[in-house]
Steps between C-alpha positions, in 0.01 A plus 500: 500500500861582687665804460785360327206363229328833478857707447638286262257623221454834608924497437446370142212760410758788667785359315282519160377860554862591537599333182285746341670849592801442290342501188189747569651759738780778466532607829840333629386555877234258415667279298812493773156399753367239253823305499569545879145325504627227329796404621340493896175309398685235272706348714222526826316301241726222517575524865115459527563167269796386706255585833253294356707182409654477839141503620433196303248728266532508143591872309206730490347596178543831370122530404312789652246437747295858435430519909828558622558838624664755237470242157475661167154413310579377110315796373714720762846320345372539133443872565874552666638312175328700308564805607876713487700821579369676771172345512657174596774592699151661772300182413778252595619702791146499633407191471838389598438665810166305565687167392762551822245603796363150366768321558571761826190368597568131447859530632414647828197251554796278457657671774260526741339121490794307314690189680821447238785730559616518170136576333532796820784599383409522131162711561743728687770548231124595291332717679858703525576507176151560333414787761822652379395485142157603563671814671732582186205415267296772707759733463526447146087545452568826715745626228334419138 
């Protein structure tokens, strides 16, 4: 499976944790994070379509494969849905933290053994961003 396979769903499962803080989470730090999560991974997501269709490939499916590095388990997403205030602005934090050195991970295997410039250049606009995050999301865990 290609990177640009592999992100594409790890996106959509980012992009539906972050639909969640609006509506269980008070802390406007994290909800100001949530959204910023958002609007990057959305449109990546369809620059990973567009990659794919000038590759000839068709759009990837936004089903989780449970082996990529930094997914959420079902039981792990029911438990962040359920779960609000406080106790789910530390429980989306952390696990959003393990979901971005996953796709840190993928990214710079991208890096290091991909061919296609703009898939390169992609993984680099990710790892950038998401370490970023992760740092303000550590920050954030260091405060509450």
């Amino acid at each position: 499976m290609t990177f640009l396979d592999m992100m594409y769903p790890h996106h959509a499962q980012a992009v539906e944790m972050a639909k969640l803080v609006p509506t269980r989470s008070q802390n406007q730090q994290l909800i100001t994070l949530a959204k910023a999560v958002e609007q990057a991974q959305s449109p990546e997501m369809q620059q990973i379509t567009t990659l794919l269709g000038s590759f000839g490939k068709p759009a990837p499916a936004a089903e989780m494969n449970h082996d990529m590095p930094g997914i959420m388990t079902k039981d792990q997403m029911a438990k962040l849905e359920a779960a609000s205030g406080a106790e789910f602005d530390k429980m989306w934090m952390q696990m959003m933290i393990e979901h971005h050195k996953g796709a840190i991970d993928m990214a710079n295997t991208e890096l290091a053994q991909g061919a296609n410039a703009d898939s390169k250049a992609l993984a680099q606009s990710i790892v950038t961003a998401q370490q970023k995050e992760i740092d303000q999301m550590n920050g954030m865990l260091g405060q509450s």
